[in-house]
VOLOPA-212072 format. One record per residue (C-alpha): y, x negated, z; residue in three letters; residue number from 1. Coordinates in Angstrom, 1 decimal. Example, Ala and Ser with C-alpha at 12.3 -4.5 7.8 and 13.67 -1.06 7.14 Angstrom:
2
+--------+--------+--------+------+------+
:  north :   east :     up : resn : resi :
+--------+--------+--------+------+------+
:   -4.5 :  -12.3 :    7.8 :  ala :    1 :
:   -1.1 :  -13.7 :    7.1 :  ser :    2 :
+--------+--------+--------+------+------+
***
This chain:
334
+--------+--------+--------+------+------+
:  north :   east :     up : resn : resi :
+--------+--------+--------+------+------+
:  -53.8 :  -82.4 :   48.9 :  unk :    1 :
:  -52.3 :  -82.9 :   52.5 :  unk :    2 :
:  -54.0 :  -83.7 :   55.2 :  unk :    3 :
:  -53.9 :  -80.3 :   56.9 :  unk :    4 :
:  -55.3 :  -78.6 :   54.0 :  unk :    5 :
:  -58.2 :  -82.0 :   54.3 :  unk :    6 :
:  -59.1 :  -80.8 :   58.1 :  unk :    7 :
:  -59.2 :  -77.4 :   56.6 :  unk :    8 :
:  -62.4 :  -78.4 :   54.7 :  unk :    9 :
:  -63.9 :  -80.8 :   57.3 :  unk :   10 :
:  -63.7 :  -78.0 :   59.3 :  unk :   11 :
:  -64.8 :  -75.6 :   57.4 :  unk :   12 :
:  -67.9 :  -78.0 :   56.2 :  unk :   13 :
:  -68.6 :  -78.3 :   59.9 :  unk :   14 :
:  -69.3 :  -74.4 :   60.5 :  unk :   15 :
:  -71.2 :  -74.2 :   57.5 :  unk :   16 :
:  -73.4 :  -77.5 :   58.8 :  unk :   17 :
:  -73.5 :  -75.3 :   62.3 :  unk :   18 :
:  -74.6 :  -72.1 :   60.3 :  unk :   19 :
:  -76.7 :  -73.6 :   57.9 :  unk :   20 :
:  -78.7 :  -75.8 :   61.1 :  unk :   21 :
:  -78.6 :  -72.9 :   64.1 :  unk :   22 :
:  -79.0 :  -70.3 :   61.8 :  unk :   23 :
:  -82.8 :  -70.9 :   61.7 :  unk :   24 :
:  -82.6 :  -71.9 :   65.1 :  unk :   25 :
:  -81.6 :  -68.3 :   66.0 :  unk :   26 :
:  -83.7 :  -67.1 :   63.3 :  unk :   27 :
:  -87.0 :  -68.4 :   65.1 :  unk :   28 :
:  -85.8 :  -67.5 :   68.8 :  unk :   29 :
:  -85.7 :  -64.0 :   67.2 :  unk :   30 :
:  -89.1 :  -64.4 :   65.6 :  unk :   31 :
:  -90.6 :  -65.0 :   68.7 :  unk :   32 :
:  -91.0 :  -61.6 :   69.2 :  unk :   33 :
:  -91.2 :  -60.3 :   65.5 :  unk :   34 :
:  -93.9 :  -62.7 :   64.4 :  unk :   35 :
:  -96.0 :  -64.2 :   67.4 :  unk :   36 :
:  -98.5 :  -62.1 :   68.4 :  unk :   37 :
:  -99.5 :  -64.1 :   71.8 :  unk :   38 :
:  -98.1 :  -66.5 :   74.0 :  unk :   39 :
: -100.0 :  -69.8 :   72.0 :  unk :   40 :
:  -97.8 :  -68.2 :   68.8 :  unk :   41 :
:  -94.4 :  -67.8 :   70.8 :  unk :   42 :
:  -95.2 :  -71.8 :   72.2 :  unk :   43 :
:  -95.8 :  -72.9 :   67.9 :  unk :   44 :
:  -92.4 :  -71.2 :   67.1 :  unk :   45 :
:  -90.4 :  -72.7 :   70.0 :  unk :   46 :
:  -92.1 :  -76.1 :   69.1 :  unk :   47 :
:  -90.6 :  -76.0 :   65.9 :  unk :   48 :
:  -87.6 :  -76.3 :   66.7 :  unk :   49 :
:  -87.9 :  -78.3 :   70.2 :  unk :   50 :
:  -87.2 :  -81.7 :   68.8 :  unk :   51 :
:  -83.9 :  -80.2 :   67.3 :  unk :   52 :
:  -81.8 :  -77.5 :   68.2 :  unk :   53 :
:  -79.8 :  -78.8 :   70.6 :  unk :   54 :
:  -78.8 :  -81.8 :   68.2 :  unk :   55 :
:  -77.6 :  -79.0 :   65.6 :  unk :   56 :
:  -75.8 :  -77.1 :   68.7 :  unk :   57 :
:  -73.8 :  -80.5 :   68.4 :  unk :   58 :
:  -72.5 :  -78.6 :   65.3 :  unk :   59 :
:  -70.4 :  -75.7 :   67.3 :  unk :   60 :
:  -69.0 :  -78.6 :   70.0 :  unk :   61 :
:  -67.8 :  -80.5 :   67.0 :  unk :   62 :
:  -66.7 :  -77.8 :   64.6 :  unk :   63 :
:  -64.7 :  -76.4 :   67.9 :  unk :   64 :
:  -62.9 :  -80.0 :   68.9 :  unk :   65 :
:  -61.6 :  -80.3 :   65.2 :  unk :   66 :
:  -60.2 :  -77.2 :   65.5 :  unk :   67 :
:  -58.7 :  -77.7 :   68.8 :  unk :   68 :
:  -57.3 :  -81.1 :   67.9 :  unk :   69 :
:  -56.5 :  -80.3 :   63.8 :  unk :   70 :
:  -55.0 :  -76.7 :   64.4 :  unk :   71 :
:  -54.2 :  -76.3 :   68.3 :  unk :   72 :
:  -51.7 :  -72.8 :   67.3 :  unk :   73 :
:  -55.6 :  -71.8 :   65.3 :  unk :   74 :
:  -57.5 :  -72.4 :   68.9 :  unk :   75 :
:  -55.4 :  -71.1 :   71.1 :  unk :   76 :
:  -54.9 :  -68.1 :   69.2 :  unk :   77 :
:  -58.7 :  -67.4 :   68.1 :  unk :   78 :
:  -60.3 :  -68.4 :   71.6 :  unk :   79 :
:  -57.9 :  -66.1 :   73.3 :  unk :   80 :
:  -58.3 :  -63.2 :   71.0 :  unk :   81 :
:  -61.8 :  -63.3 :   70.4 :  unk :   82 :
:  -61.9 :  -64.2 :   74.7 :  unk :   83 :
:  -64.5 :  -61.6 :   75.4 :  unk :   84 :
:  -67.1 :  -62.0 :   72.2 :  unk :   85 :
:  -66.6 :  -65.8 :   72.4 :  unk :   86 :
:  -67.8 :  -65.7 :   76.1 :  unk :   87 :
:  -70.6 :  -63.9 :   75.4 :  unk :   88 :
:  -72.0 :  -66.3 :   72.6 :  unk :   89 :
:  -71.7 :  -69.1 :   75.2 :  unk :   90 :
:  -73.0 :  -67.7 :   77.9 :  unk :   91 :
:  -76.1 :  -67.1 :   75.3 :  unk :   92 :
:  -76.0 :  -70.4 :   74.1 :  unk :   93 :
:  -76.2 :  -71.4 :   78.1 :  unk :   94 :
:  -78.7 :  -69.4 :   78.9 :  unk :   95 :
:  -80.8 :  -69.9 :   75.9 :  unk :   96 :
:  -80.9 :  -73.9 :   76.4 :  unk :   97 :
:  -82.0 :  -73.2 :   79.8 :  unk :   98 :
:  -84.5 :  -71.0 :   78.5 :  unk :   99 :
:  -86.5 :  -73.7 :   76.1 :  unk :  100 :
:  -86.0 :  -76.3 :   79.2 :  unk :  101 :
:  -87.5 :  -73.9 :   82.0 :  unk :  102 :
:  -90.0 :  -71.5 :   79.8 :  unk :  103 :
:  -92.9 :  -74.0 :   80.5 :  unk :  104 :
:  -92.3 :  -75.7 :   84.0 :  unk :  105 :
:  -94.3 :  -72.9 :   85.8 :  unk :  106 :
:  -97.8 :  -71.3 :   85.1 :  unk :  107 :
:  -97.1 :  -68.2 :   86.0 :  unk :  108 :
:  -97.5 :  -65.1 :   83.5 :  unk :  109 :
:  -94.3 :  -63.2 :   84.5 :  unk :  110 :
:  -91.9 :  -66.5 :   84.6 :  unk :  111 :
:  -92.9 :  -67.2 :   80.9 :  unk :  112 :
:  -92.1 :  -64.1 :   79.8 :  unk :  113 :
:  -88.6 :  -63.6 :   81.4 :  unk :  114 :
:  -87.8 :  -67.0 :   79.7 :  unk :  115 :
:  -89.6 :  -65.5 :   76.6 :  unk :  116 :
:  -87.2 :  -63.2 :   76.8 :  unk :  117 :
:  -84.4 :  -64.4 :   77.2 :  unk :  118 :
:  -84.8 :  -66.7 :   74.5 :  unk :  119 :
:  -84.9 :  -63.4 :   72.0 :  unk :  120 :
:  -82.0 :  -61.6 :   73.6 :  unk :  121 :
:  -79.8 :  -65.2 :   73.3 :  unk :  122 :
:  -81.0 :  -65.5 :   70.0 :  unk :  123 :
:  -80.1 :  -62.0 :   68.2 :  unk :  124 :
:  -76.7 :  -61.8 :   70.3 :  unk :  125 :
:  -75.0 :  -64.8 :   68.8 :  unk :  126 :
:  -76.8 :  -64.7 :   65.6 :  unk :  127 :
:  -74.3 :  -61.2 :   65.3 :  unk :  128 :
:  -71.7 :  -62.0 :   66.8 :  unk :  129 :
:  -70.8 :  -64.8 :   64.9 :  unk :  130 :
:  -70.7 :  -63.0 :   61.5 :  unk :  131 :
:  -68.7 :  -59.8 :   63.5 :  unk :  132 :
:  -66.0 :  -62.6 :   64.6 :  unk :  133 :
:  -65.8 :  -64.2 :   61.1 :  unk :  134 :
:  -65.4 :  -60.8 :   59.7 :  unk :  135 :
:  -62.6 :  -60.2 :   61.7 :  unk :  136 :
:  -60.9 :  -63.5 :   60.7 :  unk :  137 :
:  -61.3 :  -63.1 :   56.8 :  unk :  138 :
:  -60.3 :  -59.1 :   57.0 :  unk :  139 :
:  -57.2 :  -60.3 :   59.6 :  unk :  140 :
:  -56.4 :  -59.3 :   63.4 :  unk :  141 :
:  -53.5 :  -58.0 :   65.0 :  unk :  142 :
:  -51.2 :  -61.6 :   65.5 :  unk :  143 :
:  -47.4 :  -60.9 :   66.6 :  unk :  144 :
:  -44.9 :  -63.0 :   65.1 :  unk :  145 :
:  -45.0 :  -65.4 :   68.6 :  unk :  146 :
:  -48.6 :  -66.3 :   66.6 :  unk :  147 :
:  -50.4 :  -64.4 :   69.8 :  unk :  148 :
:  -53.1 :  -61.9 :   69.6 :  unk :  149 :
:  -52.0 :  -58.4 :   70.6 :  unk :  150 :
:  -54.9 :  -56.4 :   70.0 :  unk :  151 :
:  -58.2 :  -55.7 :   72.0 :  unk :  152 :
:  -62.0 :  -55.8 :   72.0 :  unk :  153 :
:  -62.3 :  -52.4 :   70.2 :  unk :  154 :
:  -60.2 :  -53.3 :   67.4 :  unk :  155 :
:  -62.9 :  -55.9 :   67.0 :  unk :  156 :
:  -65.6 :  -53.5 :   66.3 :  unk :  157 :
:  -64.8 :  -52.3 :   62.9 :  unk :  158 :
:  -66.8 :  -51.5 :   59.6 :  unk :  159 :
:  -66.1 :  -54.7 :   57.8 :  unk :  160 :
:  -66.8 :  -57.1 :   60.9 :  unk :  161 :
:  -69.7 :  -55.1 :   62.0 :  unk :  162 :
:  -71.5 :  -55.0 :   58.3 :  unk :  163 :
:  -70.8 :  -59.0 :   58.4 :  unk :  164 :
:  -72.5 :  -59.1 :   61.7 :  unk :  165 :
:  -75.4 :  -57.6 :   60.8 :  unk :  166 :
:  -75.5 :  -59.7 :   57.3 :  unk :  167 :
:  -75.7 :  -63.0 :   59.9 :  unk :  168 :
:  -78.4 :  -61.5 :   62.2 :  unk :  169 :
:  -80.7 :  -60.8 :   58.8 :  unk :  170 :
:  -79.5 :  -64.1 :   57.0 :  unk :  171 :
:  -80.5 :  -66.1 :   59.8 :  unk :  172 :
:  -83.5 :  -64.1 :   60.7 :  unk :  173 :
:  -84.3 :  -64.4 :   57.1 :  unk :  174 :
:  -83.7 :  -68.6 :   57.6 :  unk :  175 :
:  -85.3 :  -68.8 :   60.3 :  unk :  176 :
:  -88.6 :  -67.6 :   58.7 :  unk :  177 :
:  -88.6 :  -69.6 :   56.5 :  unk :  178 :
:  -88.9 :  -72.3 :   58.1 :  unk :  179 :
:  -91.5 :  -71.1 :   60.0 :  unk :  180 :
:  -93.6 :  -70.8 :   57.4 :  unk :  181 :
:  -92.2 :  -74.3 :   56.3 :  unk :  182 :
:  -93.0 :  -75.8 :   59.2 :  unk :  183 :
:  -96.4 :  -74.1 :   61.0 :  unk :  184 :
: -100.5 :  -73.7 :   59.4 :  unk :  185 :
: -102.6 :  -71.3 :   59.3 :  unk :  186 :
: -102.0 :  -67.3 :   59.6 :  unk :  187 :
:  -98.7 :  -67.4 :   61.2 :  unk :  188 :
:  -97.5 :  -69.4 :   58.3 :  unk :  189 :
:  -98.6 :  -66.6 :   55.8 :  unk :  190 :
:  -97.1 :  -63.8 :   58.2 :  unk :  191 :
:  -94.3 :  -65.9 :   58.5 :  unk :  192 :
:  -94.2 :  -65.8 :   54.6 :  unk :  193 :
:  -94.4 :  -62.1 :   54.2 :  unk :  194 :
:  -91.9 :  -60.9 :   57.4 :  unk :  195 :
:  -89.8 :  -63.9 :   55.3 :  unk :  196 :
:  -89.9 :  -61.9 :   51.9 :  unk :  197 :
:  -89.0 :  -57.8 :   53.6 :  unk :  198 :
:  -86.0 :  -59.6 :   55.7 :  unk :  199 :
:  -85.2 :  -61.4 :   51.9 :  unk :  200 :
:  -84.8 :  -57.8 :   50.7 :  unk :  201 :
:  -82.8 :  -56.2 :   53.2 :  unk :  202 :
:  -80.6 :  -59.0 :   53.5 :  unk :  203 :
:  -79.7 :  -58.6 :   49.9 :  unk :  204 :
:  -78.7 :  -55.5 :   50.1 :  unk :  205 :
:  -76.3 :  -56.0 :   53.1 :  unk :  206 :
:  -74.9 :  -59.7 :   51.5 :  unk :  207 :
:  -74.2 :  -58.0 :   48.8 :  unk :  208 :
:  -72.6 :  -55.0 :   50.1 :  unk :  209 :
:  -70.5 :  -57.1 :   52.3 :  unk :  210 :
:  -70.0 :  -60.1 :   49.7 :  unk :  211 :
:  -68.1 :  -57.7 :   47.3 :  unk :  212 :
:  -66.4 :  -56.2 :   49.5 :  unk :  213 :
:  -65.0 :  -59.3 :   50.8 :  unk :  214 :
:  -64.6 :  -60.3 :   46.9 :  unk :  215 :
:  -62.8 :  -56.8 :   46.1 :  unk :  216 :
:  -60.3 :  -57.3 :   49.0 :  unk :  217 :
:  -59.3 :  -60.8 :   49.5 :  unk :  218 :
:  -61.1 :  -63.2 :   46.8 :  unk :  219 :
:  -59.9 :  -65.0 :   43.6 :  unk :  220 :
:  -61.8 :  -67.2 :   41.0 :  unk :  221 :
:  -62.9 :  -69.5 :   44.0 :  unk :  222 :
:  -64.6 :  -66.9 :   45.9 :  unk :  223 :
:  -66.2 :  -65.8 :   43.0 :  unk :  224 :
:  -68.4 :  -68.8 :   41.9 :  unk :  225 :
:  -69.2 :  -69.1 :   45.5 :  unk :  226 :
:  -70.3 :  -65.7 :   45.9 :  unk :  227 :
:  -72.5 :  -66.0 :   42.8 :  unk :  228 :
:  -73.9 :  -68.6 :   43.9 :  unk :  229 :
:  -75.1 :  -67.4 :   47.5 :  unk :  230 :
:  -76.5 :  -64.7 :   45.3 :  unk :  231 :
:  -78.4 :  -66.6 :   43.0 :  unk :  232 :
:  -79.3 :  -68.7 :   45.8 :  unk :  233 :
:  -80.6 :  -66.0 :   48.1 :  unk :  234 :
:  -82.8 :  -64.3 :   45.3 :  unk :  235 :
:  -84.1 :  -67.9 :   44.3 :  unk :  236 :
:  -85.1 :  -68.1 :   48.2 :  unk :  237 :
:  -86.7 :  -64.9 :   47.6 :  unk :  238 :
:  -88.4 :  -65.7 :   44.7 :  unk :  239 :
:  -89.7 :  -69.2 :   46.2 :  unk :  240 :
:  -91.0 :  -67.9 :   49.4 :  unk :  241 :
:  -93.0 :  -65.1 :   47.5 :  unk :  242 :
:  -94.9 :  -67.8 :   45.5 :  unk :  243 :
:  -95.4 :  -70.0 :   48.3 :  unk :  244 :
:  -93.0 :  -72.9 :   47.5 :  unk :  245 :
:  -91.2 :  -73.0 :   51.4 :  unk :  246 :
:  -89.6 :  -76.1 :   50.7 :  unk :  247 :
:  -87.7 :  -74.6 :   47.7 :  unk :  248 :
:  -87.1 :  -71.1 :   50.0 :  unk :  249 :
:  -85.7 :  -72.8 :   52.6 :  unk :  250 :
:  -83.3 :  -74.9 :   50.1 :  unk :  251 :
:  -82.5 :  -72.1 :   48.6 :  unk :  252 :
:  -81.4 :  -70.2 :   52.0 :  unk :  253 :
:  -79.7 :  -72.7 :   53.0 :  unk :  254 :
:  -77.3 :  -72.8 :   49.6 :  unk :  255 :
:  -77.1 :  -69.0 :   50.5 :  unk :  256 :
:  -75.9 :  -69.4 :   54.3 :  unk :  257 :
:  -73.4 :  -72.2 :   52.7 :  unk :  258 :
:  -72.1 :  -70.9 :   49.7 :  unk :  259 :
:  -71.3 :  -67.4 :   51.4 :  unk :  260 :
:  -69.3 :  -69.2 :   54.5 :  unk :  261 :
:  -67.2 :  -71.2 :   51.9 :  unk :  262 :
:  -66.6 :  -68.3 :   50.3 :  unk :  263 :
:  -65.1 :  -66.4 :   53.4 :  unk :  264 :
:  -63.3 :  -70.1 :   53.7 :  unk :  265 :
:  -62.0 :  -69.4 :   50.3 :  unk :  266 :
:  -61.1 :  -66.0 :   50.7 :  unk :  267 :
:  -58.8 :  -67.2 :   54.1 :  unk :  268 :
:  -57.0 :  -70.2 :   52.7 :  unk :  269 :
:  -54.4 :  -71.2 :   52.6 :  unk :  270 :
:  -54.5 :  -68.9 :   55.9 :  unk :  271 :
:  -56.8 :  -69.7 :   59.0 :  unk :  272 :
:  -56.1 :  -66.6 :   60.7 :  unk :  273 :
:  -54.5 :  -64.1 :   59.1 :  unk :  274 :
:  -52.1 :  -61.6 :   60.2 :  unk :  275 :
:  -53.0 :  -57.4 :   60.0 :  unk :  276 :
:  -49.7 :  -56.5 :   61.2 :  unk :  277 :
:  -47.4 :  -58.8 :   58.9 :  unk :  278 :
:  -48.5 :  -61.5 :   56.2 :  unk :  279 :
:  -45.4 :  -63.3 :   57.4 :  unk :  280 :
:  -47.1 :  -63.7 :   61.3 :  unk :  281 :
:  -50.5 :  -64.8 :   59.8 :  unk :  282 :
:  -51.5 :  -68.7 :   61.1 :  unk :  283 :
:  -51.7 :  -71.2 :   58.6 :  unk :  284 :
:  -52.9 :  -74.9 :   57.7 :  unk :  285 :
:  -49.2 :  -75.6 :   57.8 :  unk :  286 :
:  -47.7 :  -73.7 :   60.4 :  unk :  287 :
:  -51.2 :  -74.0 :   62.7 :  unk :  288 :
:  -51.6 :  -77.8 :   62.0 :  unk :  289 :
:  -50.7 :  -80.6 :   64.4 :  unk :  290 :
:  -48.5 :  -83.6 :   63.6 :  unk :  291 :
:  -49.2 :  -85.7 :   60.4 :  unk :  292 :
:  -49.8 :  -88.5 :   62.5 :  unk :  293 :
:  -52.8 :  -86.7 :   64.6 :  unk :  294 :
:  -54.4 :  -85.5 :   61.5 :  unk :  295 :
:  -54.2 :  -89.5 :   60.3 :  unk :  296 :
:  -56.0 :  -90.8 :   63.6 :  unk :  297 :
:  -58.2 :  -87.8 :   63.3 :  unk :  298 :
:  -59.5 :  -88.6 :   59.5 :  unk :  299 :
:  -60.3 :  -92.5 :   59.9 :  unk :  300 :
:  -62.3 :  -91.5 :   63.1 :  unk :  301 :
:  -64.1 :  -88.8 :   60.8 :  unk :  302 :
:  -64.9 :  -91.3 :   58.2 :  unk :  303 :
:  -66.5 :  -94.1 :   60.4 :  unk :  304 :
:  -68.4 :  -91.1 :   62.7 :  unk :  305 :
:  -69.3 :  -88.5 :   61.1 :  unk :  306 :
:  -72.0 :  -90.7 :   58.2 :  unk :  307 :
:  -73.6 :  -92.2 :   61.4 :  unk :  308 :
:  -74.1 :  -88.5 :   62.8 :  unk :  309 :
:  -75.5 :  -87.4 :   59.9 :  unk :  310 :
:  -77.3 :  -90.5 :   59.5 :  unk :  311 :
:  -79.3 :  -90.3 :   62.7 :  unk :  312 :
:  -80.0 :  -86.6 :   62.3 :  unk :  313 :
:  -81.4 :  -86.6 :   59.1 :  unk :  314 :
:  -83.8 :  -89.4 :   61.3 :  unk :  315 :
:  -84.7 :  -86.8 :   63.5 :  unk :  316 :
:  -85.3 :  -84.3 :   61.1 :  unk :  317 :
:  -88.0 :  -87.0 :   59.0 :  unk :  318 :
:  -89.7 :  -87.9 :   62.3 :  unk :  319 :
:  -90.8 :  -84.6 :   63.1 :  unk :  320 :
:  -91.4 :  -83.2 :   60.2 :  unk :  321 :
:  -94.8 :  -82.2 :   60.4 :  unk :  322 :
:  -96.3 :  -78.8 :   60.4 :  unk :  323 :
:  -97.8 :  -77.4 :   63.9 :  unk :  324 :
: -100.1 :  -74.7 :   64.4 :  unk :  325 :
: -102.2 :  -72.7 :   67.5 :  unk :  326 :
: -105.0 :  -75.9 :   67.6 :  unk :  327 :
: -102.1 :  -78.3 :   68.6 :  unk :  328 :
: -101.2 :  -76.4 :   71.5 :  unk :  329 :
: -103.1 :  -77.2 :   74.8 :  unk :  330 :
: -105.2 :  -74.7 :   76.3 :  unk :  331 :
: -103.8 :  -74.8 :   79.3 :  unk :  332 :
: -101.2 :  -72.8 :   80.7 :  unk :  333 :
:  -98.7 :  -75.2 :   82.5 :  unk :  334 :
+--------+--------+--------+------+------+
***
């Protein structure tokens, strides 16, 4: 194995670490308005999360400088492509940060709620737009033989793409109750449980719609196992949350979120961005790739970083790992 085809699975490992972390990030910020019934709910679902999603936004920043410095002809051609989608996620992303930081620095009623707000809306955007832009890439997009994008934002918008958006925006949804009913007491932990077991079901039958499909187009024997085994994962998550074993769910989810990323991974190499117009023009981990010598700097500054990274996080993760509920949230307002 080269090196190029290496980066190709650090990166790829990296979006499934981003997917697998902000996908129940996104998950609760969309639960805040399917699950909380008041404002002392909305505060114990943000809280979750508070210690910890802007550590697993670290994910995206990461996952996008590999790609940048490992396949330059990849990023240029995917950023300017996907320009107008892309822009949208991070003004979400933007927006939403500012939202978790501002929410609570005034009493008022109508200040909350706009932040409340917004925190939904950033949420539920990204959480679809992600799985309509890897859609795109695994199905392939209009790339001329100068490697430059020549289509436009409606050609975007098709079946495939929009079916694997809307398998993200349940998948995470799905993730993200899970771990509310991981993490929180009380009722909102058993409503979390049951909103957790209906989004289970519908997201089954839209993974596996859009799973084989994927597998009936582009996949091989890779693909395959992994698509089994998001399968198997995401009933077993199914099966866990109904008899109240969250920790096992929310396992279980995460396999799912992994396992169905590597497969559309799997599906793509040894492309990165394939071409609709001719196989010939599609981007490649050799043709994409920088020099040899890049990649080598590259992979010894993976191996001494990347363990401390993880490392630390997992820290984070063990210090707060505690459940919260409505009686730890102060009565008052501000």
């Amino acid at each position: 194995m080269e090196l190029h085809d290496v980066w190709f699975v650090l990166i790829a490992v990296l979006w499934i670490g981003y997917f697998f972390l902000e996908g129940f990030d996104f998950g609760i910020g969309i639960l805040t308005k399917l699950l909380a019934r008041d404002r002392t709910e909305r505060r114990v679902l943000i809280n979750t999360i508070g210690p910890v999603w802007d550590g697993n936004e670290v994910w995206l920043l990461t996952a996008g400088g590999a790609t940048f410095a490992a396949f330059p002809e990849w990023y240029a051609t995917m950023f300017s492509g996907f320009y107008l989608p892309l822009l949208i996620i991070l003004v979400c992303l933007i927006v939403r940060g500012v939202a978790f930081e501002y929410r609570s620095k005034r009493p008022e009623e109508k200040w909350q709620t706009n932040w409340e707000h917004a925190i939904f809306w950033t949420s539920l955007i990204p959480a679809l737009l992600w799985g309509v832009a890897f859609g795109n890439i695994v199905r392939g997009v209009k790339i001329d033989k100068d490697f430059e994008y020549v289509g436009n934002f409606w050609d975007l918008l098709n079946p495939y793409a929009i079916l694997g958006g809307l398998v993200t925006l349940t998948l995470f949804t799905f993730h993200g109750a899970v771990f509310a009913s991981l993490k929180t007491l009380g009722d909102i932990r058993a409503r979390a449980r049951k909103l957790a077991l209906t989004l289970g079901l519908v997201t089954a039958v839209l993974a596996l719609v859009f799973l084989v499909w994927t597998q009936t187009d582009k996949g091989d024997s890779g693909s395959l196992i992994a698509m089994i085994v998001a399968v198997v994962a995401l009933f077993g998550a199914i099966g866990a949350i109904k008899v109240g074993r969250e920790g096992w769910s929310f396992a279980f989810s995460g396999i799912t979120i992994a396992a169905a990323f590597a497969m559309l991974f799997l599906t793509m190499f040894p492309n990165v961005m394939p071409s609709s117009l001719n196989a010939e023009w599609s981007l490649t981990v050799s043709n994409a790739s920088s020099s040899p010598y890049t990649l080598k700097i590259m992979t010894w500054l993976a191996a001494i970083a990347t363990p401390l990274v993880l490392l630390y996080q997992s820290w984070t993760y063990w210090v707060f790992r505690k459940r919260i509920g409505t009686k730890h949230i102060a009565d008052a307002a501000h």
